[in-house]
N, C-alpha and C positions, 0 to 999 in steps of 0.2 A: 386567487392568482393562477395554480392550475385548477382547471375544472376536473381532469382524470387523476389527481393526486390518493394516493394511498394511505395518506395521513395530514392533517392538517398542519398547513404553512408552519403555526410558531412550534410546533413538536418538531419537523424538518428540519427549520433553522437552529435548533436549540442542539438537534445533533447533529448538524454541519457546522456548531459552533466548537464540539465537543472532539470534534474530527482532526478540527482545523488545529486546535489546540495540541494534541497528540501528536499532529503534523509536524508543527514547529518544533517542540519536543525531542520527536525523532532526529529533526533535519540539524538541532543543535547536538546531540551526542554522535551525531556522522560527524560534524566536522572538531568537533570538541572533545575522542575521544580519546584514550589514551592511546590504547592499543588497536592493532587492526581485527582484532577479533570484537570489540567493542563498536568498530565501523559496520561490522559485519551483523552482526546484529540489531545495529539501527537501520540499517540496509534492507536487512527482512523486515522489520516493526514496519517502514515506510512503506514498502509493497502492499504488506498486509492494508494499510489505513488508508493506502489509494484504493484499494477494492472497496473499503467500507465507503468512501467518496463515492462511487461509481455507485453503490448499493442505494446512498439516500437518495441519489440520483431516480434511481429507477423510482424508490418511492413516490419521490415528490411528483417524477412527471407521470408517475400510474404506466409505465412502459419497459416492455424489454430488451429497447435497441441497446441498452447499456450492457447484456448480458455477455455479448462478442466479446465486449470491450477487456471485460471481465476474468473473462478465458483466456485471453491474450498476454494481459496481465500478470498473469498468475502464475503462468507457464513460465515467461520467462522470468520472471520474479525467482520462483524455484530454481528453474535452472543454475542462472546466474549465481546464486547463491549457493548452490553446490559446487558450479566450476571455483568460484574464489575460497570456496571452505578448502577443497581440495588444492589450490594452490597455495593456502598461509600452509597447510600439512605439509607438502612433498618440494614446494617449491618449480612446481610441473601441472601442467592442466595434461597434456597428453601422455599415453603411455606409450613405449618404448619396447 
C-alpha cells in the first residue's frame, strides 16, 4: 500500500487501531468526568495520543512532513494545559 512505509501495513493498522481505541477512551473521560481536574487530564492523555497518531503516520508513509505537525502540537498541547492547570489553582491565567 505504501511503498516508503517504515513498517508493514497490518503492524501500522494494528497500532492505529490501538491509538484510536485510547482516543475514544480519552475523549469519553473529557466529557464523562467528574471533576475538572479529571477533564484536565484527559485533555493531556488526548494531546499526547494525537502525537502518537501523527507518529504512526510518519511510520506508515516512511516520511517526515508529520514532524511540524508534531511540534506544533505538542507546544500547544503543553501550554494550554498549563494556562488551565493554573486557572482550576488561582482562578486567573494572568498575573497582576
Amino acid at each position: 500500500m505504501f511503498p516508503d512505509s517504515l513498517v508493514p501495513v497490518p503492524v501500522g493498522v494494528a497500532m492505529a487501531l490501538v491509538v484510536a481505541v485510547c482516543l475514544v477512551m480519552a475523549v469519553l473521560r473529557f466529557l464523562l468526568g467528574p471533576t475538572q481536574y479529571d477533564r484536565l487530564a484527559a485533555f493531556e492523555t488526548f494531546t499526547v495520543l494525537l502525537l502518537a497518531v501523527f507518529s504512526v503516520l510518519i511510520l506508515l508513509h516512511g516520511t517526515l512532513w508529520y514532524l511540524d505537525i508534531i511540534l506544533v502540537v505538542s507546544v500547544v498541547g503543553f501550554l494550554s494545559t498549563v494556562a488551565y492547570a493554573k486557572f482550576l489553582e488561582r482562578g486567573d491565567i494572568m498575573d497582576e
